[in-house]
C-alpha positions as CSV (number, residue, x, y, z in Angstrom):
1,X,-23.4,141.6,-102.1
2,X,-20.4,141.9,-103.5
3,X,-16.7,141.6,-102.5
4,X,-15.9,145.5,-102.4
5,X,-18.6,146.1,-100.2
6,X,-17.8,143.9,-97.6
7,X,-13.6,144.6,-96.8
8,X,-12.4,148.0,-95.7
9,X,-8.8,148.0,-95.8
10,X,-7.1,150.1,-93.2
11,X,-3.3,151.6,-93.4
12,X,-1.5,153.0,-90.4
13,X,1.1,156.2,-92.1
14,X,3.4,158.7,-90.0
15,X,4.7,160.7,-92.7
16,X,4.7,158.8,-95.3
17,X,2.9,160.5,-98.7
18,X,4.6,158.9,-101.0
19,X,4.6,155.4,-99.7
20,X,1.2,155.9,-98.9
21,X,0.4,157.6,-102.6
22,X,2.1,154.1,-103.8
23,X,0.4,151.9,-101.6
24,X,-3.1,153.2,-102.6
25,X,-2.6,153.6,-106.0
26,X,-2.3,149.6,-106.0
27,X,-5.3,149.2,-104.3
28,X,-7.8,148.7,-106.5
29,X,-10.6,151.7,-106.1
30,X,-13.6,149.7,-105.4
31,X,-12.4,149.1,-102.0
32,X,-13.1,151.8,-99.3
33,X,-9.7,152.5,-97.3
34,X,-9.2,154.5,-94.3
35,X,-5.7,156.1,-93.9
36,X,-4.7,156.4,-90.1
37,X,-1.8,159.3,-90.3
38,X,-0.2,159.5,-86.7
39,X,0.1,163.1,-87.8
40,X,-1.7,166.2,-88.0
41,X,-0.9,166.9,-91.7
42,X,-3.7,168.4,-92.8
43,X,-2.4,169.4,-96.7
44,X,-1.9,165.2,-96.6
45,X,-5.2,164.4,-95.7
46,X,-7.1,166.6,-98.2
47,X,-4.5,165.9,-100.9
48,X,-4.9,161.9,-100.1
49,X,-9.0,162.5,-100.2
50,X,-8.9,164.2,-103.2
51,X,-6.8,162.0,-105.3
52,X,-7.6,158.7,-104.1
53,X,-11.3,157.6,-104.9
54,X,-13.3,156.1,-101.8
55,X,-10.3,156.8,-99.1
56,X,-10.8,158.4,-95.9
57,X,-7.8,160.0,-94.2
58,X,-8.0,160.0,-90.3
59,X,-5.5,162.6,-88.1
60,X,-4.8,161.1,-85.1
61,X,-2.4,161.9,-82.4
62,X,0.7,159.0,-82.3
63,X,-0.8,156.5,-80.2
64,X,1.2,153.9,-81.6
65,X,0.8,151.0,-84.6
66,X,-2.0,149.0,-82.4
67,X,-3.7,151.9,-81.0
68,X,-4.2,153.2,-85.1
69,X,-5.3,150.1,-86.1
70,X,-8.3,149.7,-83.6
71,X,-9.1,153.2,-84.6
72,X,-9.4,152.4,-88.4
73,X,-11.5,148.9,-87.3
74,X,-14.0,150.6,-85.2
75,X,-14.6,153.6,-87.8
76,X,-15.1,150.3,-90.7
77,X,-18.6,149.5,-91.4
78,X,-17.9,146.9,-93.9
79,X,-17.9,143.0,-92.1
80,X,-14.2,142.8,-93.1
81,X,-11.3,144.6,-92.5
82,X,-7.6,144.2,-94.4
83,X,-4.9,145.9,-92.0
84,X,-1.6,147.2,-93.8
85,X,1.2,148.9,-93.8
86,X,2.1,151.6,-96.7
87,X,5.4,149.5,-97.9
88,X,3.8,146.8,-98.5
């Protein structure tokens, strides 16, 4: 199996398209990514989807930094997970 299959890499946002837009655009496409937005921007989500090959955006009420990040791990189905932040 290969390495792409086996990391999900997980991003916490609160309004933050174009960091986010930057972040994943540096990620290389291979890897699945799940966007936690603390927000319930819907035009973000579906624009973020769209442009952004194997990403999943997630709406989710602000729970806080930790609170996203165990959301984004328990929705992974790959054995790894690689939590960032979109300024990174």
């Amino acid at each position: 199996m290969n390495i792409y299959k086996k990391i999900t890499v997980i991003i916490v946002s609160f309004n933050s398209s174009k960091k986010i837009e930057k972040c994943l655009s540096n990620i290389d496409t291979r890897y699945k990514k799940i966007v936690i937005e603390n927000t319930r921007d819907l035009n973000l989500k579906k624009k973020i989807e769209r442009k952004f090959n194997n990403s999943k955006v997630i709406l989710n009420s602000n729970k806080g930094f930790g609170a996203a990040n165990n959301l984004g791990v328990k929705i992974a189905k790959t054995k790894y997970v690689l939590i960032t932040s979109p300024d990174v």
